[in-house]
N, C-alpha and C positions, 0 to 999 in steps of 0.2 A: 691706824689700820687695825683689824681685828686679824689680820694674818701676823703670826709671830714671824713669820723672816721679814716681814714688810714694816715690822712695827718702827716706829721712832724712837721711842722708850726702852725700848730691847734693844736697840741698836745703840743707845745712848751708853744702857748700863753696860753691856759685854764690851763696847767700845772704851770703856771710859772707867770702868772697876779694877780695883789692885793700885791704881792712879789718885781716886780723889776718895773723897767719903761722899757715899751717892746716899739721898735719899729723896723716895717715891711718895706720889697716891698712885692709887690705882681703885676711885670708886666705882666703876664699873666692870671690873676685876677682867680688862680684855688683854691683859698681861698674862700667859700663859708662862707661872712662875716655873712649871716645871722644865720649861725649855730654859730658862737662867738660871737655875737655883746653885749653879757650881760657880758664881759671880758675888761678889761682895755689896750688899746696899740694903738699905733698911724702905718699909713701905710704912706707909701713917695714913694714919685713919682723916686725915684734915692737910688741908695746903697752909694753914697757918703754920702746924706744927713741921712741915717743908722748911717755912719761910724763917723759923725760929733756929734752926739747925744751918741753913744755908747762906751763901753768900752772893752765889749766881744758882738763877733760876731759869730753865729750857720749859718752854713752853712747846708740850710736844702735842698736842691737841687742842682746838678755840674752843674746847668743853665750858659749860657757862662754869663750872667751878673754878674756874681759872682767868678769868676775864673780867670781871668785877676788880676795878683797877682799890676799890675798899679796903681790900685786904690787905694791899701790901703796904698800905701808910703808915704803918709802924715801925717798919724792917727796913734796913740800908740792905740793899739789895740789886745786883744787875738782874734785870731780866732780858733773859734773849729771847727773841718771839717770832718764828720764822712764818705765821700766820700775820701778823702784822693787825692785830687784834683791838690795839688801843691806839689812839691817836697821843701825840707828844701832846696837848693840851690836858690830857682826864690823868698822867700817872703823875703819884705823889710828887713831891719833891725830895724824898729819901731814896727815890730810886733812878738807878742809870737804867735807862732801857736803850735796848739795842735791836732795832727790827732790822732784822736779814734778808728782807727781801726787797727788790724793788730799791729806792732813793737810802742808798745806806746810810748818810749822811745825817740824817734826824736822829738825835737822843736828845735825855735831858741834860745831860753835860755842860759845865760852861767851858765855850769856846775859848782859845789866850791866844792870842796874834802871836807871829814870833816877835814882835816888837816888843811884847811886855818881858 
């Protein structure tokens, strides 16, 4: 959303700073930092340099920056993705993905019976 009380990313950071080490993009700069800026989290110019930093990734907008399952084949990385942006077939294999909505049940995870 371009409204900062409505943002996802605003809600993430004020929700979630002082807690973990957050870092941002913000390429279309619809993060109105001056409403956060008293919250702890770094911004980068690239979602690589996100993805090099991070361990889990929120995917708070299906911006095409962020969807391009490309990028993250390098990085072990959860991505949560409450757009449900990529199908379990196109993300790497170094990534757990976690779609939030809808059939929660799909990651790439392997399954273990309780029997193993």
């Amino acid at each position: 959303s371009y409204l900062i009380r409505e943002s996802q990313s605003a809600h993430l950071i004020t929700s979630l700073s002082g807690e973990y080490e957050l870092h941002c993009t913000n390429p279309w700069e619809v993060i109105d930092i001056d409403q956060i800026e008293d919250y702890s989290f770094e911004i980068h110019s690239s979602v690589e340099t996100v993805l090099d930093k991070c361990q889990t990734v929120v995917l708070t907008t299906p911006w095409e920056e962020y969807t391009d399952p490309a990028i993250y084949a390098d990085h072990e990385v959860t991505v949560i993705d409450p757009w449900r942006v990529f199908s379990t077939e196109e993300i790497p294999s170094s990534v757990v993905y976690r779609p939030i909505a809808g059939n929660q049940s799909k990651d790439t995870r392997r399954r273990i019976s309780p029997n193993e």
